[in-house]
N, C-alpha and C positions, 0 to 999 in steps of 0.2 A: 534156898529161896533166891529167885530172880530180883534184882538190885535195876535201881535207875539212876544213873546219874542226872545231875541236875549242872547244867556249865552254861554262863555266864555268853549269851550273843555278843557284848562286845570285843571279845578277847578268846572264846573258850576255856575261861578257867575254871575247876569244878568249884561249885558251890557247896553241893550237898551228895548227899547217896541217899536213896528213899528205896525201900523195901516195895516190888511190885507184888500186886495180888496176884491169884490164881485162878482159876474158877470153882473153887470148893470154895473162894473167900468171896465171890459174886451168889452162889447159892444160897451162901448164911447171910448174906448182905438183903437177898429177897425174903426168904424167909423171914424173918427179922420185921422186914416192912410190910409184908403181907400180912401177918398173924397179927400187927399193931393197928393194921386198917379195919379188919374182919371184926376186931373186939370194939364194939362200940363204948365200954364201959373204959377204956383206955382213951377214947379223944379229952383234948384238952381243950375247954371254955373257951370263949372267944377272950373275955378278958385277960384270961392268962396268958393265949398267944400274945396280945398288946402288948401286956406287961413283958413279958420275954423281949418281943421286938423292941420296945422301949430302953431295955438297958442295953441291948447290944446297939442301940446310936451313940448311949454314951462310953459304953468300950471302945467302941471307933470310934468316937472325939478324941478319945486319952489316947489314941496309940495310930495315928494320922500320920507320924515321920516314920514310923517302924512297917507300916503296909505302905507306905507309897517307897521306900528304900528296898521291901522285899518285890514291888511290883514290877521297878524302875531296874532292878536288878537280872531280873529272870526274865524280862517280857525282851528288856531295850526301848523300853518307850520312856525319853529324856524324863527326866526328875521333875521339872515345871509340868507338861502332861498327867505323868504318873499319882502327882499329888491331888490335880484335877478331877482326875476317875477316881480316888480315894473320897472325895467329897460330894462327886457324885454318889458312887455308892452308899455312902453314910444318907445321902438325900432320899435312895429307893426304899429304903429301909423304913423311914418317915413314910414318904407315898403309901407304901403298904398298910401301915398303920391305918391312916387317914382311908383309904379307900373300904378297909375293912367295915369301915362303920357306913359303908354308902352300898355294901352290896346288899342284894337282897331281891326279894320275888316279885310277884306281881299277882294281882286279882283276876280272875279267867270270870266271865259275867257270864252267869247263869238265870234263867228265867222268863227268855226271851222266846223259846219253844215250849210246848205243854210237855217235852219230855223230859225239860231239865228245871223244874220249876221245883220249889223248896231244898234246893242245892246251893251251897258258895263255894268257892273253889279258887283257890290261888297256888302260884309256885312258892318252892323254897330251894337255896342253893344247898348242896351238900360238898365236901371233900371227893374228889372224881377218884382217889384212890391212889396206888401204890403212884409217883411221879419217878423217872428216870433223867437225869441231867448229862448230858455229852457237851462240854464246853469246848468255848477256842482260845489261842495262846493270847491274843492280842490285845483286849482288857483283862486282865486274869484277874483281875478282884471283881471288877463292877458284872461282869458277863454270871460270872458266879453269884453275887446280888441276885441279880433277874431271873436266873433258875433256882435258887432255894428259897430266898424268902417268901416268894408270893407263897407257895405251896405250903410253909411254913406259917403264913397269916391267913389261911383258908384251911388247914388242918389235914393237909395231905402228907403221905411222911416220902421224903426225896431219897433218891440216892442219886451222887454226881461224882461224874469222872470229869474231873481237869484235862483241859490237853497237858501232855506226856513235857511238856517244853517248861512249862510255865505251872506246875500245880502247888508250889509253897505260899502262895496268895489263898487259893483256895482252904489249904487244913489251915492257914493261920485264922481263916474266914470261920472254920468251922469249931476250929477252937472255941474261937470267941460267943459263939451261935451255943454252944453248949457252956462256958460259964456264964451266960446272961439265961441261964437256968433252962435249957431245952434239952429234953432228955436224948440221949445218944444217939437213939434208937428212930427218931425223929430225923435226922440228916446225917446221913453215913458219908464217905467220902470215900471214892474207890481210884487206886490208882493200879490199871491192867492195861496189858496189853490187847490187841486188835481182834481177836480170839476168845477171850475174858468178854473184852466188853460187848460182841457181838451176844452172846449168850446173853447177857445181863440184859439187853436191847429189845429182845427177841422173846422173850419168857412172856409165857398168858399171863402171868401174876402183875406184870406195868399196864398200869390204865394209861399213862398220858408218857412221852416222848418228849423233850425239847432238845431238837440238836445244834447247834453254830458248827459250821464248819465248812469241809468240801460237798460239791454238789455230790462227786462222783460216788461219795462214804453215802450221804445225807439218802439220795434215791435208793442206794443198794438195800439200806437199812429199812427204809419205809418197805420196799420188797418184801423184807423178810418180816414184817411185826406179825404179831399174833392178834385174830379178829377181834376186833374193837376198841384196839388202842387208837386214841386220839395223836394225832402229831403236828409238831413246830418246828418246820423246818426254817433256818436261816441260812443262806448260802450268798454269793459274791454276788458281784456283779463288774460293772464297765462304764461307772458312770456319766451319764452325758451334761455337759454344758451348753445352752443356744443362748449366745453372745448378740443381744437387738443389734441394727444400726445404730442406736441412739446411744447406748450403753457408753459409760462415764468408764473409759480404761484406765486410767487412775487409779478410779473408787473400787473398780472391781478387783484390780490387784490383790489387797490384803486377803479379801475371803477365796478367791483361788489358791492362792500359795499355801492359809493353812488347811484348806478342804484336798490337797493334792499332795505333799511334802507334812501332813500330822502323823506323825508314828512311822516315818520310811513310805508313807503312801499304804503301812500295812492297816489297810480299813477297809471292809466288804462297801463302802460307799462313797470312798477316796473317790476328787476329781479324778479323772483318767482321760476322758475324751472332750476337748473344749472345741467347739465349732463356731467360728467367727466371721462377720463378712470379708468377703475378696478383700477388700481394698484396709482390713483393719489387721488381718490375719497374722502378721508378721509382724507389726508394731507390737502387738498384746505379745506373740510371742516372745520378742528381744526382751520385751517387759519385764516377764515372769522369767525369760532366763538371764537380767542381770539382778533378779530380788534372788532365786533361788541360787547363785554364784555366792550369795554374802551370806549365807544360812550358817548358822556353826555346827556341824558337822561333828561328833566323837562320843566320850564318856555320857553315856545315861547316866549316870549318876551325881555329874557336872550340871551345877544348875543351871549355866548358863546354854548348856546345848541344844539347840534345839530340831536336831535331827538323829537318830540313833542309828543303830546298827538295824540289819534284816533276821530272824528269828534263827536262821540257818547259814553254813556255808553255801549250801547247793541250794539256796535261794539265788545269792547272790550270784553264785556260776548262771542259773537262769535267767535271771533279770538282764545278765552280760548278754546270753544269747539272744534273747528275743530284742534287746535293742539294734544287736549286730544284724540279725537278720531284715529288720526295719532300713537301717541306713544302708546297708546292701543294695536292699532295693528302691533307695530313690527318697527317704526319709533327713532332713537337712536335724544334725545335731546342733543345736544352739550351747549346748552348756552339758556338762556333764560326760553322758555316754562312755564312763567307763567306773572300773570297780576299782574302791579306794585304798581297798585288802580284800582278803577271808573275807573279813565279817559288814564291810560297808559298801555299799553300792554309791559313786557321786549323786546327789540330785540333776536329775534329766531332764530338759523339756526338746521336743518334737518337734519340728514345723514337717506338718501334709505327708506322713505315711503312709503306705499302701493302704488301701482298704482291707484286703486280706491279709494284712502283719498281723501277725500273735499279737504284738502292741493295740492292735486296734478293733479287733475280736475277742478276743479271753481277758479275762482280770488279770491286773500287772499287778497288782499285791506287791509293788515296791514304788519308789521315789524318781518314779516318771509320768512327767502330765503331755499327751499330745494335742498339739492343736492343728486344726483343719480349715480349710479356704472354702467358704460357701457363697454362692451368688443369690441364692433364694430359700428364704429362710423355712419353705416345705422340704427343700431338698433335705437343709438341716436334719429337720424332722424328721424327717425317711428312714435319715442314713443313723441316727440315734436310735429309732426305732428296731433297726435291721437286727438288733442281738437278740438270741434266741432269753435275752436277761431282760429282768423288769425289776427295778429297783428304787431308788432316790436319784432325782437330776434337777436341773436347774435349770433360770433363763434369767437371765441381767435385762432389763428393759426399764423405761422409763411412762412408758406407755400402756396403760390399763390394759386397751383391748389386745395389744402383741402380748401382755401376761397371760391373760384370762386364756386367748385363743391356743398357744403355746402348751399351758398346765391340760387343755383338753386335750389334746393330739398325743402329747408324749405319753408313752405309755410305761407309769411310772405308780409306785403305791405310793410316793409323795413326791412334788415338786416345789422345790423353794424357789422364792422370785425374789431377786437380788440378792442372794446369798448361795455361800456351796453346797454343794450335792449331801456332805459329811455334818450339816448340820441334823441335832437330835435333844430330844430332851426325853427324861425317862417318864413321863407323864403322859408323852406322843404316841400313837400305833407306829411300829415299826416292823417291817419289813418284808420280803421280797415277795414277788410275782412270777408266775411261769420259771422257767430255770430256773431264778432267784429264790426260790423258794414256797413254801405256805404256811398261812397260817401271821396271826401276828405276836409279835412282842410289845414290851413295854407295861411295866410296873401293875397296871391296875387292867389292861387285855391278858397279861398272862393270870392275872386271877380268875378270870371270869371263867377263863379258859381251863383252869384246872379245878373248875366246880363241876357241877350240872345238876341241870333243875330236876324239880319231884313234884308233882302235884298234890294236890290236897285236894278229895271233894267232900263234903260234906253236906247230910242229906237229913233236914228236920224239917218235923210238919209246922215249925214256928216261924222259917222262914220263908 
């Protein structure tokens, strides 16, 4: 049997060795969920879902230092972070509960033509069927939250692959998902390789897809589904900031540093591209590169740190190039711009890189924020626009109508005003547009999402 190691991004030390599956172990993993959806006499009540999702909040209350030390371990996402998305997810968990009792159908009005007259008719949600989970390394508890629960509080039965980096968050998740009394066979946990899981992806027996990841995996996959699988894709993005004239540089400091420098910058919604006017561009710059100079830098599991390692070494070799190839061509480095070892990259900031640098086209998925000189804030717009990505961005302003005008132009599935691009709550729809993705997340849309409606008509001469 094929083995994984599991090693430690601050350092590369092995943690663990975990057993990979195969594809005879993705087969009985479907089978498994298939034959438990088909048998209607096998779903489980709604109150019993609650009751299940109810004790597993109080499992994760009691055991909060032991998933945020496995999360903080295997991700690299600093200890204060880590214990943050622990409590977020313990919150999804709640959400779901709560929204279960809010979903529901609606009355289709009959009577209004002589051909539908003593008819009533309304929807009802059902379980959409077998659900498939493809996570990413970067929240590794909470990402796995949002793909098992809902399907779990709607009565779909899951199977989830963890990314390959980061999946001891996950089975400790699933663990606990089966002693808060949910039977096995309800949320499987598969961990295969690229081969494995494409089959598992790809099988008629998955009604519904959720992937986090790369675009390049994410399209390939939707390619290949089998007809009538619904899908969720979430993919990167490059996100923009438009910096008013008016904007308070001070006040906007704190929320770019952590919407830009949260987790190494490793966030499909991290600041990335800050667009400032001419005459401010370089003040915000020195700004944010002498706040990101005092950042602590090292051990995720140091509580004081609050910058971590990159998931990979040949992250960080790419992070080195694509900065080098920026300063190369005419990019001024303020702060950073180089690799701290193996496993850390400095935090970076930018002044006025090429338009066509890697930097300032593709997701930098590391701890570099670039800022840009605009003289008009359409131009701004433009040039935020220009990515084939559509995601979360922002505008600092102090003035309603530069907000209001700004949130309609950018083309964006959410825009915060005065605040960073990486802000989120799991209660929110969330994410991407065109390249970025389809389809949305978020606690009580991935429910809806992993229902679908049925109608009911009903046909008396009394009514």
């Amino acid at each position: 049997m094929e083995t994984l190691d599991i090693r430690a991004p601050h350092d590369n030390r092995l943690i663990e060795t975990l057993p990979l599956q195969d594809k005879a172990a993705v087969e009985t993993a479907l089978q498994t969920a298939y034959s438990l959806y088909r048998d209607r006499s096998r779903w489980m009540p709604k109150h019993q879902r609650v009751a299940i999702l109810e004790r597993l909040v109080g499992l994760m209350g009691e055991q909060v230092e032991e998933l945020t030390n496995i999360a903080a371990e295997e991700g690299g996402k600093p200890y204060q972070d880590s214990k943050v998305e622990v409590h977020r997810a313990i919150n999804g968990v709640k959400l779901a509960i709560e929204h279960l009792g809010q979903m529901g159908g609606q009355e289709i009005p009959m009577g209004h033509t002589a051909s539908s007259v003593n008819r009533l008719a309304f929807t009802t949600r059902e379980p959409i069927g077998v659900v498939v989970s493809i996570s990413a390394f970067n929240h590794p508890l909470n990402l796995i939250v949002h793909q098992t629960v809902p399907a779990i509080a709607v009565g779909s039965p899951v199977i989830v692959k963890p990314a390959l980096t980061t999946p001891r968050s996950c089975l400790k998740l699933v663990e606990l998902i089966n002693e808060a009394g949910l039977p096995k066979e309800w949320c499987q946990a598969l961990l295969c390789g690229n081969e494995a899981a494409e089959q598992l992806v790809t099988d008629e027996r998955v009604n519904y897809l959720s992937f986090i990841g790369s675009a390049r995996v994410g399209w390939y996959l939707r390619s290949k589904l089998a007809p009538g699988t619904r899908i969720a894709l979430e993919h990167g993005g490059a996100a923009p900031v438009i910096v008013g004239e008016d904007a308070d540089l001070d006040a906007i400091l704190p929320p770019l540093m952590k919407g830009g420098f949260y987790h190494a910058g490793q966030v499909c919604v991290s600041v990335q591209r800050v667009y400032a006017p001419q005459n401010q561009s370089r003040s915000l710059a020195e700004k944010l590169a002498a706040a990101a100079e005092k950042l602590v830098v090292g051990d995720p599991l140091d509580a004081a740190t609050e910058v971590g390692p990159l998931i990979l070494p040949r992250e960080v070799d790419r992070v080195e190039a694509w900065v080098a190839e920026a300063k190369a061509a005419g990019a001024e480095v303020l702060c950073g711009g180089h690799r701290i070892n193996d496993f850390y990259y400095a935090p970076t900031v930018l002044l006025d890189p090429p338009a066509d640098a890697k930097v300032s086209t593709q997701e930098i998925f590391g701890p570099v924020v670039c800022v840009y000189s605009y003289t008009d804030r359409m131009e701004a717009i433009e040039r935020a626009n220009s990515l084939p990505y559509a995601f979360q961005a922002s505008v600092f302003t102090q003035h309603l109508d530069t907000a209001l005008d700004t949130v309609q132009r950018l083309n964006a599935t959410a825009v915060m005003v005065n605040d960073h691009t990486a802000f989120r709550v799991d209660w929110m729809p969330f994410g991407g547009r065109d390249a970025s993705g389809i389809g949305m997340g978020g606690i009580p849309y991935s429910m809806h999402e992993m229902t679908r409606e049925k109608l009911m008509v009903l046909k008396s001469s009394v009514l």
